[in-house]
N, C-alpha and C positions, 0 to 999 in steps of 0.2 A: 978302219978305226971309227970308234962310235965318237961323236962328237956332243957335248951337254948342251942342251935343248936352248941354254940364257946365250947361247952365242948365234943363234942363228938370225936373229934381228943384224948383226954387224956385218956374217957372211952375205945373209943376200942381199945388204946393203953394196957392200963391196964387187959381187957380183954383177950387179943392174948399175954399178956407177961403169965399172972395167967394160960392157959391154954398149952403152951407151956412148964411154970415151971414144971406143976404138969402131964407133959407126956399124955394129955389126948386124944390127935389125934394126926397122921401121918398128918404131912402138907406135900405138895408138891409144894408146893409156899415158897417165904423167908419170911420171919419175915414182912418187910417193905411192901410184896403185901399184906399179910394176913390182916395187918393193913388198908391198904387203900381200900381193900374189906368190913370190916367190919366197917367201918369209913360210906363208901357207901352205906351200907345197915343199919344201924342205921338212918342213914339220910332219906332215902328212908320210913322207917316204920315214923318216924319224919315227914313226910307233907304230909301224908294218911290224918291226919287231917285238915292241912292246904288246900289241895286239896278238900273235902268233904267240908269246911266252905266257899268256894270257889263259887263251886257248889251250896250252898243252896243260896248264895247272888244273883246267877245267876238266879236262880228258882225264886225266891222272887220280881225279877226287876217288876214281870207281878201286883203285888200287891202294888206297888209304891204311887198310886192317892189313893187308900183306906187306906194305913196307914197315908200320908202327911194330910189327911181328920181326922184321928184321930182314925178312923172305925176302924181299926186293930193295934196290938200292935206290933211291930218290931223285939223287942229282945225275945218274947214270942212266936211267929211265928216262930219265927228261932228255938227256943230250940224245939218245937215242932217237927218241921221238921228234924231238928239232929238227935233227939233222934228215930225219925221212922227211919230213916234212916242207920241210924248205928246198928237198930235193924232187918233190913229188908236186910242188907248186911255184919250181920255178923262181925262187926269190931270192936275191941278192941282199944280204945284210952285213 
């Protein structure tokens, strides 16, 4: 499940509070870095997808005149090409 991007401040709030409760690493940063570290990298794995759907719209531009034609199907193309793709690099989305 995709989760909307304005929640991730509370998750890895909640996250770095739950693991700080329950002693479960040595941090060396304070509470507020560890936060905005991990704030950062939620976000980061968050537009893996948006970057890749990106790319495939980018790919796709050369196929323009054959789908406006009818000749190929757009959203079908695309899932096609996702799905290689995400299978051919490995990515979990």
């Amino acid at each position: 499940m995709r989760i909307p991007k304005g929640w991730v401040p509370d998750i890895a709030s909640e996250i770095v509070e739950e693991i700080i409760k329950r002693d479960m690493v040595k941090i060396q940063l304070t509470e507020d870095q560890l936060k905005a570290l991990t704030e950062e990298l939620m976000m980061e794995e968050l537009m893996v997808e948006d970057r890749l759907n990106d790319e495939i719209r980018e790919m796709l531009k050369q196929f323009d005149t054959e789908i406006e034609k009818g000749h190929l199907d757009y959203r079908k193309l695309f899932d096609i090409t996702k799905k290689k793709l995400v299978r051919e690099r490995n990515i979990i989305i």
